[in-house]
C-alpha positions as CSV (number, residue, x, y, z in Angstrom):
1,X,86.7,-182.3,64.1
2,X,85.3,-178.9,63.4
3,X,81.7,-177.3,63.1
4,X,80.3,-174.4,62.3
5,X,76.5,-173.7,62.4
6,X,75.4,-170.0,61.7
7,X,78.2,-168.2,61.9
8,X,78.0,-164.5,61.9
9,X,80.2,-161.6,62.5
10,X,80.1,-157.9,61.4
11,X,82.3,-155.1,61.3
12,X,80.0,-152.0,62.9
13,X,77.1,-152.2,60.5
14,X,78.5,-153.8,57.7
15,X,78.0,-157.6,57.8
16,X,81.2,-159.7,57.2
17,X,80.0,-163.2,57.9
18,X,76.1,-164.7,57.4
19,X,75.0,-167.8,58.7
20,X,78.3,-169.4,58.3
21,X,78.0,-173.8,58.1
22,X,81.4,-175.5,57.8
23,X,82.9,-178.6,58.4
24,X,86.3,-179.9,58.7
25,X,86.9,-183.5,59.5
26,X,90.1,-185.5,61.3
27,X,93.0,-185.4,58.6
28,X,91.6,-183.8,56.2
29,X,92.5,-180.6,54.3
30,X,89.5,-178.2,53.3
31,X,89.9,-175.3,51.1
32,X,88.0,-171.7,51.1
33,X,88.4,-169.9,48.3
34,X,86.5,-166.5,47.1
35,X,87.5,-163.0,46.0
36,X,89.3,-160.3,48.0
37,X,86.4,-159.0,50.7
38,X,84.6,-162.2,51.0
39,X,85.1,-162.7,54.5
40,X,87.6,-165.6,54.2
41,X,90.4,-163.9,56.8
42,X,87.3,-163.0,58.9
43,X,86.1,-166.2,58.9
44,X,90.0,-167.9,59.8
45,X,89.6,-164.8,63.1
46,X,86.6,-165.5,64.3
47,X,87.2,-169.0,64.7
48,X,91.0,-168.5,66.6
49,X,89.0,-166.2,68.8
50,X,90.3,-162.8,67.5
51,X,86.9,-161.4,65.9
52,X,83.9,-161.5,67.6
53,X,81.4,-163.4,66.2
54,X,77.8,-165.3,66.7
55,X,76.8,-168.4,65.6
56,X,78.2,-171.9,67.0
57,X,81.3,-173.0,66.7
58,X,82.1,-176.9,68.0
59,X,86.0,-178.4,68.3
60,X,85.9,-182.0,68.6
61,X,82.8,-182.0,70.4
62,X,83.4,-179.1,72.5
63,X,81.7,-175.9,72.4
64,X,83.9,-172.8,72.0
65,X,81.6,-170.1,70.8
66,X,82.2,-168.7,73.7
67,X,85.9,-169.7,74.8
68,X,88.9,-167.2,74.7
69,X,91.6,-167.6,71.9
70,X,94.0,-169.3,74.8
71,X,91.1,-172.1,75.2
72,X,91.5,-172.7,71.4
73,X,95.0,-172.9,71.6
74,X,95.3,-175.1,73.9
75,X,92.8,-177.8,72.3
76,X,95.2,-177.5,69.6
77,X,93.3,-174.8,67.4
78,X,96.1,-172.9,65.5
79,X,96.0,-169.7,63.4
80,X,98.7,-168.8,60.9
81,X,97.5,-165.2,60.2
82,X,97.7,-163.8,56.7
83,X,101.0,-161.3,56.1
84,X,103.4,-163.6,58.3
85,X,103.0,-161.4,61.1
86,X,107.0,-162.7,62.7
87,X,109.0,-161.1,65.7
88,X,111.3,-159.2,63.7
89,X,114.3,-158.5,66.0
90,X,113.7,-162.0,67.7
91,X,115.6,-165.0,66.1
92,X,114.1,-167.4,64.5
93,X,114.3,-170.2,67.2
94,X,113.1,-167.6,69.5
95,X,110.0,-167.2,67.5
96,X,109.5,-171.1,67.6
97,X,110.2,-171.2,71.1
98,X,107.2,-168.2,71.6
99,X,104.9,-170.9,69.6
100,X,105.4,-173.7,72.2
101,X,104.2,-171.0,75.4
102,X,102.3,-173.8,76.7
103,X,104.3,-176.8,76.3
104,X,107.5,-178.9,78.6
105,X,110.9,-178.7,77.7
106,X,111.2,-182.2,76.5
107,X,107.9,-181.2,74.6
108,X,109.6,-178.2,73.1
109,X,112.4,-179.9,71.9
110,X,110.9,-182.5,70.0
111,X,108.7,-180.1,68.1
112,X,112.2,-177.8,67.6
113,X,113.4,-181.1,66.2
114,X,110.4,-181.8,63.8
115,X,110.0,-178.0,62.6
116,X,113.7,-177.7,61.2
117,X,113.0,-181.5,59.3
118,X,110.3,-179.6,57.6
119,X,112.0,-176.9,57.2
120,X,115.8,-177.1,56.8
121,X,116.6,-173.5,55.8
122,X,115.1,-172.3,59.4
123,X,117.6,-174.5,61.0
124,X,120.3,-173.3,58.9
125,X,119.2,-169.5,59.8
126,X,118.4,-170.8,63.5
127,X,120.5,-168.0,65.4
128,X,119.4,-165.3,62.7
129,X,116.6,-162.0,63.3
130,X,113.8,-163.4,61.7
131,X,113.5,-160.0,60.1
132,X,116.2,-160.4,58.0
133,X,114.6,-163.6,56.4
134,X,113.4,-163.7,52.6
135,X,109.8,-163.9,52.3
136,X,109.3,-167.6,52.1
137,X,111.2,-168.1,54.7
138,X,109.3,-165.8,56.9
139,X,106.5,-167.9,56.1
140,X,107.8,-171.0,56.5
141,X,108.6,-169.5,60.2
142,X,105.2,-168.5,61.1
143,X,103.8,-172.3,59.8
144,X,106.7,-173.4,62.2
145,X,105.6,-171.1,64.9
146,X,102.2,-172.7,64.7
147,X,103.3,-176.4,64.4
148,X,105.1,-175.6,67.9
149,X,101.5,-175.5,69.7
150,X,101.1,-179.4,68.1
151,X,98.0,-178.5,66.1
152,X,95.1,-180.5,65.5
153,X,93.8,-178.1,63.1
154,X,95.8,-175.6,61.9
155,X,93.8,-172.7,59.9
156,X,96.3,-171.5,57.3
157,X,95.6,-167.8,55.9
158,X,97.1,-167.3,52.7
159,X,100.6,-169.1,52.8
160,X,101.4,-168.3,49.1
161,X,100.8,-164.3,49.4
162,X,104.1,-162.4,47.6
163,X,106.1,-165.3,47.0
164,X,107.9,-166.7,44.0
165,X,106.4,-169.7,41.9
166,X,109.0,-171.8,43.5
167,X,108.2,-171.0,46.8
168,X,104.6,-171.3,46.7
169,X,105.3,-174.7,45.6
170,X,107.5,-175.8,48.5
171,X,104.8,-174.5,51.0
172,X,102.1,-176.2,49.1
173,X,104.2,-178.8,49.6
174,X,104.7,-178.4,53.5
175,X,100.8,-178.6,53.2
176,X,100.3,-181.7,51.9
177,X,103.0,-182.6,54.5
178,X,100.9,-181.7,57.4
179,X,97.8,-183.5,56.3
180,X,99.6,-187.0,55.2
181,X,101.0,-186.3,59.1
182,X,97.2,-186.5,60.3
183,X,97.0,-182.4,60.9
184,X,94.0,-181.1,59.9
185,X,94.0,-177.8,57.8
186,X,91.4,-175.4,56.7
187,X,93.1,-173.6,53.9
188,X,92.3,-169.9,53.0
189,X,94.5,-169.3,49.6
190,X,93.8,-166.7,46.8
191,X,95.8,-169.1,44.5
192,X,92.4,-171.2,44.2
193,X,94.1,-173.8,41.7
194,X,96.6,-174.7,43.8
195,X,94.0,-174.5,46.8
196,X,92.2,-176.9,45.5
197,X,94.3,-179.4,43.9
198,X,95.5,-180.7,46.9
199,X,92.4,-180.1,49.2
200,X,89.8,-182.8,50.1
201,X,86.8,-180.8,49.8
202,X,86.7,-176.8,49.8
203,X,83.9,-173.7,50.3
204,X,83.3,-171.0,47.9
205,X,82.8,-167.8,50.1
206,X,81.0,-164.6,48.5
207,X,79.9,-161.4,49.9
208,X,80.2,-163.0,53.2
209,X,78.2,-166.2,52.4
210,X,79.0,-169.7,51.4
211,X,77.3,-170.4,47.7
212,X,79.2,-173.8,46.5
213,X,80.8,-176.7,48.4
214,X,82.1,-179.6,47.1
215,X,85.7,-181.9,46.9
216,X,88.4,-180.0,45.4
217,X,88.4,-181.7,42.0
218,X,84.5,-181.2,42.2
219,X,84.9,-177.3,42.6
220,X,88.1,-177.1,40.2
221,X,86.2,-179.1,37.3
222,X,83.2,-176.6,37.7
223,X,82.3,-174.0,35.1
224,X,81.3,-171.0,37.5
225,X,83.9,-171.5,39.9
226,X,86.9,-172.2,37.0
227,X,85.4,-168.6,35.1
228,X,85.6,-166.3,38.6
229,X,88.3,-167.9,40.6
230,X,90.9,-170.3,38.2
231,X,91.1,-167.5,34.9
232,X,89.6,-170.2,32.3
């Protein structure tokens, strides 16, 4: 579904990305793990379209190195920035509702319907400011948000950032969700056990540069990768 070949991006002088290869393939979810600085976020904005970057970058066949962020969108290329990022003042179904810009009524509706199924305390808190929502639930919202667009690959920037055990495992859980659904996810999670437990393959990012790939229990079972990233 995805490709990347040579990706590169820099901030000024300093390099942030180089020569990039990734992969993410129909229904499947793909982990990138790697220490604060690696690049991972960077990585997640270049390919939405919100850093500028080099390289090629192919979306089910079609080439969008070059395309704006609304391109992506529409080919159902979704970003779920890291921090939450929500419309404070706005309630929460008007958030959702900002998610589905592109999209019918009837179209709109249905994916209203399927967010508060996977979600059932954002359709408790429909009529609420979305500011006044815990922090799971703020993420959960801006997952929603996302889902609104009908994603065919939905690049997820760390979902588990600030929250309680309990909550990271009901979004992990949301996760697994989306990819037994047949949504595609590239995952970018500090929590790198978690990360990779439930991921088909994942990317170890350093310094800017991929240095391991392999399945998830391939990467988790591995002695380098279980001394810098897992704490054993």
């Amino acid at each position: 579904m995805l490709e990347v070949r040579g990706l590169e991006a820099r901030y000024g002088r300093i390099p942030a990305l180089q020569g990039i290869d990734l992969r993410v393939g129909a229904a499947e979810l793909v982990a990138l793990v790697g220490a604060n600085g690696a690049g991972k976020s960077t990585l997640l904005r270049a390919l939405s379209g919100v850093q500028p970057a080099s390289g090629e970058i192919f979306f089910e066949n079609e080439n969008l190195t070059k395309a704006s962020s609304e391109r992506r969108v529409a080919l159902g290329l979704l970003h779920v920035p890291e921090g939450r990022q929500v419309f404070g003042p706005l309630c929460v179904e008007d958030n959702l509702r900002l998610g589905a810009y592109r999209r019918g009524r009837a179209a709109l509706a249905r994916s209203l319907e399927r967010v508060y199924a996977l979600f059932p305390a954002l359709a408790e808190r429909r009529r609420h400011a979305a500011g006044t929502l815990s922090g799971g639930q703020q993420q959960m919202l801006a997952i929603g948000r996302a889902l609104m667009g009908e994603p065919r690959l939905l690049l997820l920037d760390e979902p588990s950032m600030g929250l309680a055990p309990r909550l990271v495992a009901e979004i992990f859980a949301c996760v697994r969700a989306l990819r037994a659904a047949d949504t595609s996810v590239l995952l970018v999670e500090q929590n790198a056990r978690a990360a990779l437990a439930i991921a088909d393959r994942g990317y170890v990012l350093e310094t800017g540069r991929i240095v391991m790939t392999g399945t998830g229990s391939e990467l988790a079972a591995d002695a380098g990768v279980r001394a810098a990233y897992l704490g054993f």
